[in-house]
N, C-alpha and C positions, 0 to 999 in steps of 0.2 A: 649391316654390310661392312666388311671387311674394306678399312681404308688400302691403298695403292702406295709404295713406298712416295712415290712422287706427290698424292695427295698428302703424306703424312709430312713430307719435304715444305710444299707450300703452307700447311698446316701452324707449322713451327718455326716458320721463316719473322713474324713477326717478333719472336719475343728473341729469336736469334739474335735481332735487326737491334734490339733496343739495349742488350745486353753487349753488340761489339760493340756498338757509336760510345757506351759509359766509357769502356774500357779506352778507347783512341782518345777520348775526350780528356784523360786523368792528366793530370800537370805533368810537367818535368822543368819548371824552375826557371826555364829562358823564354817562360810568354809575355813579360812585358816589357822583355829589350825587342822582339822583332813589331814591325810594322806589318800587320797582317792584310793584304789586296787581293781584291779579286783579279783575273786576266780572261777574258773572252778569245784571245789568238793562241796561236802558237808562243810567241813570244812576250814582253813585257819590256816597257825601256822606263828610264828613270834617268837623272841627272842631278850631281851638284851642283849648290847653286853661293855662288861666292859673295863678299860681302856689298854692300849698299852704299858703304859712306855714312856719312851723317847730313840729317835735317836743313835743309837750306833754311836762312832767313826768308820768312815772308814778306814782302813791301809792297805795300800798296800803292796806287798810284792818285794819292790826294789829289794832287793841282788837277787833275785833268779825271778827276773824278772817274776812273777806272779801275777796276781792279787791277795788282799786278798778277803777274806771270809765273806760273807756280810749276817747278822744275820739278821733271817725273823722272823716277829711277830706273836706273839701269842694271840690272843683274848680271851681273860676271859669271859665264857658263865655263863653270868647271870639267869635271869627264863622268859620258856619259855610257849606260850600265846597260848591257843586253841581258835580260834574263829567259830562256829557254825551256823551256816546262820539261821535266823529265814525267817517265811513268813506271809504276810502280804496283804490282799485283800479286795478289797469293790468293792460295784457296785451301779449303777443307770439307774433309768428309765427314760423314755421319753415316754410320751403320744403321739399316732396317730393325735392325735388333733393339736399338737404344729404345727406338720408337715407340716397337709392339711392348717393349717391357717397362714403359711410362720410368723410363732413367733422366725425366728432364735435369736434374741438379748436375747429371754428368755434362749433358748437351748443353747448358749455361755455362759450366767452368770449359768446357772446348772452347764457345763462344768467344769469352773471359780473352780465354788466351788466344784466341786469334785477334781479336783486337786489340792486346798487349803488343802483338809483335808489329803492329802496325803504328800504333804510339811508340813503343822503343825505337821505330825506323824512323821516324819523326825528331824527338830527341836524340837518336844519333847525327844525324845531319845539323840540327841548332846546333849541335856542340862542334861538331867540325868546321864550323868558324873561328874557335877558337881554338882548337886541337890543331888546323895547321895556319894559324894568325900569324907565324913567325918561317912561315916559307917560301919560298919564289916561284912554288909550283903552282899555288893559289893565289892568284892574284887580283887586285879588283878593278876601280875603272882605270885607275892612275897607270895602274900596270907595275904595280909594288903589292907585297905584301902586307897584310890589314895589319899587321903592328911591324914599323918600317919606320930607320931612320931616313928615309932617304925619299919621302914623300914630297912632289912636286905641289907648288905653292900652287899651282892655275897651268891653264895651257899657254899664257905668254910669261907667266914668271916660272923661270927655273928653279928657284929658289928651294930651298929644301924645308921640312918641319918633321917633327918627331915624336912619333906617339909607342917608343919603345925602350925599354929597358932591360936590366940584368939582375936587380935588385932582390933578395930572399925575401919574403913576406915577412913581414914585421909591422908595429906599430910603424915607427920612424918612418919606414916605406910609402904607407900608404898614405900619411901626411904628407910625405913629400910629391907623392904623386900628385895628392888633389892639388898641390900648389902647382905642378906644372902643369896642370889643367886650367885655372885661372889663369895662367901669363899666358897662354895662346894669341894670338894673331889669329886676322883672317888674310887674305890676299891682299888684301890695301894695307895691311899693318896695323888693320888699328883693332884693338884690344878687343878680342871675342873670348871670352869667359866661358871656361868649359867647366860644368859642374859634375868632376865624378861623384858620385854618389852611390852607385854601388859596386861594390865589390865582389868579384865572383872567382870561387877556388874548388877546387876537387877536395874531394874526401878527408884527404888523409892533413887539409888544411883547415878542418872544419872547427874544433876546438880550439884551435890557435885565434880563426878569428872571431868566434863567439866572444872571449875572453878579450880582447883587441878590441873589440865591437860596442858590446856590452856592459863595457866596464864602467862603474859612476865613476871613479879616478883613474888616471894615465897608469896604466898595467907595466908593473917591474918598480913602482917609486914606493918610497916610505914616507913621502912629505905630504900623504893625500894631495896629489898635483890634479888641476884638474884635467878629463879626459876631453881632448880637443873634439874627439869627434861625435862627445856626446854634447858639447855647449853649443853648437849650431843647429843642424839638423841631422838626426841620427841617419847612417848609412845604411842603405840595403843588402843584404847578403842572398847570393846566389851562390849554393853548392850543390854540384851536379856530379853523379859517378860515371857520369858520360866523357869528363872530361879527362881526356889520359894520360899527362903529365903530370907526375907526384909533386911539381913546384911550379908549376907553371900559373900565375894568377895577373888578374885583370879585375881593371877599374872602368866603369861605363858612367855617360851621363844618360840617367831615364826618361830625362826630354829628349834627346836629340837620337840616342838609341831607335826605336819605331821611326825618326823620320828618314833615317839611313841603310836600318838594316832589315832588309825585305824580305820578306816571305810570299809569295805567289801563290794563289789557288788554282788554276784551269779545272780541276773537277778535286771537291772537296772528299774523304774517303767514304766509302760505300757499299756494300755489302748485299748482296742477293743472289739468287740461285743463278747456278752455273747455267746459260743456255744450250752449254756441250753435255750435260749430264745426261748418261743413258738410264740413270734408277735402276741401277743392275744391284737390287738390296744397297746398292749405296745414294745419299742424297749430298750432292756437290755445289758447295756455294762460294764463291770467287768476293776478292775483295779487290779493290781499284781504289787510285789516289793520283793524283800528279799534280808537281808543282815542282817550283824554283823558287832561290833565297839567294841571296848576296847586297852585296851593301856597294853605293855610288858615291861614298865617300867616309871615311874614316875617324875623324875625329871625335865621334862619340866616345871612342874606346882610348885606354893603355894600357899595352900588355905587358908583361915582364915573363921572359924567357930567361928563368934559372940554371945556369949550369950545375 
C-alpha cells in the first residue's frame, strides 16, 4: 500500500527531528560566557548583588559562658534586570517527490540547514551583546551601556566606574587591561578583583592574538622576555565571525561571565510537523524557540571601541 504524503511526513519526522536539534546544538564560541536559565513565565528578573564587606570578629561571651552574637550580612541590591522572552519561528518544506524517490541524504542536508539557521539566529543574538556594548540604544539594568564610562557605583552611590576603552589590540593592551580588572572596587570600595581571562575578537583579529596568546616569550622582544600571559594562567580565546567590528575587542572574567550574562529559555528549539499543513504533495514542518538574554550587571566585561 502506497504510503500518503502525510504518512511519509510523520514517517521521517524522526530522523528530521534528530538531524535539526545536531545542527542548533553546534557551538558558536560564546557558550561559556552566558549563564544559561530556565523561565516558566512570561518574563524573568534577576539582580546585582553589591558587595558584603568583610568578616566580623567572632567573640565569645566567656564570663557568662554564652556564645557571642554573630553579625549576619547585608547585600547591597544593585539594579534590577527584566527579562521578556521574545519568539522566534521558521518553517520548511518537503516535496512528495523527495519521498517517493527515497532522496533521504537531500531531506537530511534541508534538515542540516534548517537547523543552522536556527543556531546562526542564536549566535547572532550572543554576539549582539557585544556588537552594540558601546551604545546607548542597548542598555542594561544601570541604564548605561554594557561597556560604559559612566556606570553608576549602586543606587545610593553615584559614583561612577569603567569597564571601557579605546585601545587597538595589542599585547601591551591586554595586560593593561587585565590590570584594570584587578584594581576594581566594589560599592563599599573595597578591592574586588576582576579576573579577565578571556579575550574575545572577530576574525580579522584572530592571528594577531593567537601569536599574542600563544607565545612562550613576550611577542615583538629579542631578549626572550618572558610572556606575562603565559606565566600565570593561560588566557581563553573567543573568536566569533558574528562579531562585526573589524577592531572591536573584549576581555571577560569566566567566573563572573554565567553569573551576569543571561540567557533565558521559555521553550527551548523544537521542530515538528506543521499542524497548518494541507499535505498538498508538500510536507510542512515548523521550528519554534523563545527566549531572552541580557546581563544585571557588568563588570564581568571590558570592551574596547577602536576607532
Amino acid at each position: 500500500m502506497t504510503m500518503t504524503t502525510e504518512q511519509y511526513a510523520r514517517f521521517v519526522l524522526p530522523i528530521i527531528r534528530k538531524t535539526w536539534q545536531q545542527a542548533t546544538n553546534a557551538p558558536s564560541g560564546f557558550e561559556g560566557l552566558f549563564g544559561m536559565e530556565t523561565s516558566n513565565a512570561a518574563t524573568a528578573y534577576s539582580q546585582g548583588i553589591g558587595g558584603t564587606g568583610l568578616v566580623s570578629e567572632y567573640n565569645s561571651d566567656s564570663a557568662e559562658g554564652a556564645p557571642g552574637a554573630i553579625k549576619y550580612s547585608s547585600f547591597s541590591e544593585l539594579y534590577e534586570k527584566t527579562f521578556t522572552h521574545k519568539e522566534y519561528a521558521d518553517g520548511m518544506a518537503i516535496e512528495r517527490r523527495l519521498f517517493d524517490d527515497d532522496q533521504s541524504g537531500i531531506i537530511r542536508r534541508r534538515a542540516s540547514q534548517f537547523g543552522d539557521k536556527f543556531n546562526n539566529t542564536m549566535a547572532y543574538h550572543k554576539a549582539s551583546v557585544f556588537n552594540n556594548a558601546f551604545s546607548s540604544d542597548y542598555v542594561g539594568a544601570d541604564s548605561v551601556a554594557l561597556c560604559s564610562a559612566s556606570h553608576p557605583l549602586s543606587k545610593r552611590n553615584s559614583s561612577t566606574w569603567s569597564n571601557a576603552g579605546s585601545t587597538a589590540f595589542s599585547y601591551d593592551a591586554v595586560t593593561a587591561t587585565q590590570a584594570l580588572g584587578l584594581s576594581m572596587t566594589d560599592d563599599k570600595a573595597l578591592p574586588m578583583p576582576i579576573i579577565y581571562d578571556t579575550v574575545i575578537v572577530p576574525n580579522g583579529l584572530r592571528a594577531q592574538a593567537l601569536e599574542i596568546l600563544k607565545a612562550v616569550a613576550k611577542p615583538g622582544t629579542a631578549d626572550n622576555d618572558a610572556n606575562a600571559l603565559q606565566e600565570d594562567r593561560p588566557l581563553q580565546l573567543v573568536v566569533s565571525p558574528w562579531l562585526s567590528d573589524a577592531n572591536n575587542w573584549f576581555m571577560a572574567d569566566s567566573r563572573l561571565a554565567p553569573q551576569h550574562l543571561l540567557w533565558y529559555w521559555r521553550v527551548m528549539p523544537e521542530v515538528d510537523l506543521d499542524p497548518a499543513s494541507n499535505f498538498n504533495l508538500v510536507a510542512k514542518y515548523r521550528g519554534y524557540m523563545r527566549f531572552s538574554y541580557g546581563w544585571d550587571d557588568a563588570r564581568w566585561v571590558y570592551g574596547h571601541e577602536v576607532a
